[in-house]
Structures are given as C-alpha cells and as structure tokens.
N, C-alpha and C positions, 0 to 999 in steps of 0.2 A: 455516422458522425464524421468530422471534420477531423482531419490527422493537422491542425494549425493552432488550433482552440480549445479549452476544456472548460466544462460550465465547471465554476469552483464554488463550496460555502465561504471559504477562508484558505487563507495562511496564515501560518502562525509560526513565528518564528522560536525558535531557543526553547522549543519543547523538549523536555525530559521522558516523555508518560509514551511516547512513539517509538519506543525503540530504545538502544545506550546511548550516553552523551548527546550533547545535546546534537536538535536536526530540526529541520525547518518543514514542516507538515502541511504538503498540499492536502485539502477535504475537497473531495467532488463531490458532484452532486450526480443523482441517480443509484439507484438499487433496485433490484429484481428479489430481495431475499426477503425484505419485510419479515424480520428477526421480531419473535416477540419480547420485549424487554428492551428490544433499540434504546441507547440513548441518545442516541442520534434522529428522532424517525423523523423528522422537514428535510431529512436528506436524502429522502428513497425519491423524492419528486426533481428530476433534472431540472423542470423549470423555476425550482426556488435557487439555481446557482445562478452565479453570474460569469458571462462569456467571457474568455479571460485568451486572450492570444497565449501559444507555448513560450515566445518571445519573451513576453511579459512577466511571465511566469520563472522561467527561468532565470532572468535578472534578477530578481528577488531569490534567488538561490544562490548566485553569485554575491549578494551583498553579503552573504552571512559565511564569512571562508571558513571560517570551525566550525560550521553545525554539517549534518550529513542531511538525509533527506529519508521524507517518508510519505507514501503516498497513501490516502487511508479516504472516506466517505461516509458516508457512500459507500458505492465499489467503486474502485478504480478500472476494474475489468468493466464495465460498464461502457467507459469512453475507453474501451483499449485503444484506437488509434492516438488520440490525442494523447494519454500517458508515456503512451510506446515514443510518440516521437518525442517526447521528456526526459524519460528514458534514456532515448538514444543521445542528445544533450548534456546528459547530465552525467552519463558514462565517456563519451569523448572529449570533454573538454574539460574537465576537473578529475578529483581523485576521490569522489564523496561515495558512498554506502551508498544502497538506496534499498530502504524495508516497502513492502506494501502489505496491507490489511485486505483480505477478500471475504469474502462467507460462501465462495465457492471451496471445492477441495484440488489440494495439490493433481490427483491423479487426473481430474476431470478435466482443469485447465493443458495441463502439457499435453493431453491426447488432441487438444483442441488447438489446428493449424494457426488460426487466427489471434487465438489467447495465448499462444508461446511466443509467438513476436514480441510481448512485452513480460511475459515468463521468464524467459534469458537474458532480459537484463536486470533484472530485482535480485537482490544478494540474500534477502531473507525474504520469506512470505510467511506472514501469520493470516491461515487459513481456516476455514471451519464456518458455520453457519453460529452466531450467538445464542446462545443456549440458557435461556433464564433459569433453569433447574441444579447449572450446571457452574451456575457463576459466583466466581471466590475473588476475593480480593487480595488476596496471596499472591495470586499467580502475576510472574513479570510480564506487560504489554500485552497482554489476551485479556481475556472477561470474564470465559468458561474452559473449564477443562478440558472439551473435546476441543479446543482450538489450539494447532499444534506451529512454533516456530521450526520453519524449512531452510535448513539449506540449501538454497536453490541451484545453483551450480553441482556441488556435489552429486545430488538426488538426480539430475538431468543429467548426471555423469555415467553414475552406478545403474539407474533403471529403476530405483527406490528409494522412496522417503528417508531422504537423512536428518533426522532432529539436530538443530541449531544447535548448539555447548550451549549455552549463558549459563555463566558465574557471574554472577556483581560483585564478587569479591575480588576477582581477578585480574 
C-alpha cells in the first residue's frame, strides 16, 4: 500500500459514537477479520473505498479544530502505512487525540515491527475481533465485551495492557 493515500468509505465529521467529545472519523476501507455480525461488511472490500490523498484527508481534520480524530473501518491496520503517515500528521501538527478501532489484539500488533509504526501514535486502541455473542449495547464505543479500550502509550510503556479509565461522568 501507498504511505500518501488511504482508500476511505467516509468521513464524518462531529461524531460522538467514535470515542469522547466530539472527533472526526476517518472509515477505511479493507478488513481481513470479516467479523460476523459486522455492521459495517462493504468495508472488508478495499475496492469499495475511495482513494483519498493523506493531504486531503488531513485538511478535513484541520477544518474541524474541536473535534479529535478517530480512525475506525474497516481496519485501519489494514492500510498501516497510509494511516501511520496520518498519524504522524495529525500528532505534529495539532494537539488532537487520535482513537483507532482494530479487530486485531493489542498484543499481536505491538509485537508486529510494521503495525507499531502506527501503534505509537494512537492514544486509545479499541481492540478485539466483533463478537456477535458478545455484543451489548451498554458498553461505551465497543460492540462486544471482549473488545477492550487500551491505553496505548502506557501499555507500550509498562509491557502490558493498560485499560483506558472512561467515565462519562467525569
């Protein structure tokens, strides 16, 4: 894949449902996990995104100065190169969050030279494969209960999974 471009479904800006406060939610296109229960499934197929410059992409992240960012699909590990250089964008030149959505797991990606290039720079990672057995409506920004919010710095700190705080009352 191109580290310049990411096939996207969408952006969407001044989403609430991606994470706290509002954030502006790149969806890629491509997935390897074909989760059953997706509600997303036209997204496992790369070629239903549209080629979208990181450029371009980024602009639109700049328009929205209150919202933070979230990158979600799809899998965003998917196009790591393309996210990673989004990523690295979107952490030097502004002050924004940035969550991502995988249906890989925390440990699998940080072992994986390739996938922590864009690992280190996500501040949250809601991980986990979608689990239709397992999915509550309850739960903030996940599906299913085996899908865990990471601190990700922390956890790349310590050597082990640090679960994210969220309070919404806080």
């Amino acid at each position: 894949m191109e580290d310049n471009f990411i096939y996207i479904l969408d952006i969407v800006d001044d989403t609430t449902v991606d994470g706290p406060g509002l954030r502006t939610s790149v969806y890629g296109a491509g997935c390897e996990n074909a989760c059953p229960g997706c509600h997303n499934p036209e997204s496992w197929d790369i070629n239903n995104g549209k080629k979208v410059s990181v450029d371009e992409i980024f602009e639109r992240i700049l328009f929205n100065e209150f919202s933070n960012v979230t990158f979600s699909g799809g899998d965003p590990f998917f196009q790591i190169d393309g996210f990673a250089a989004l990523a690295e964008r979107v952490k030097s030149e502004t002050r924004k969050t940035i969550w991502c959505y995988t249906g890989y797991k925390f440990e699998a990606l940080a072992k994986n030279h390739k996938a922590r290039k864009l690992l280190e720079l996500v501040d949250v990672l809601v991980d986990g494969p979608f689990m239709q057995a397992l999915r509550s409506e309850k739960l903030y920004f996940r599906g299913s209960s085996n899908q865990r919010l990471i601190d990700v710095k922390r956890s790349l700190e310590s050597g082990e999974v640090v679960i994210f705080d969220y309070d919404p009352m806080a």
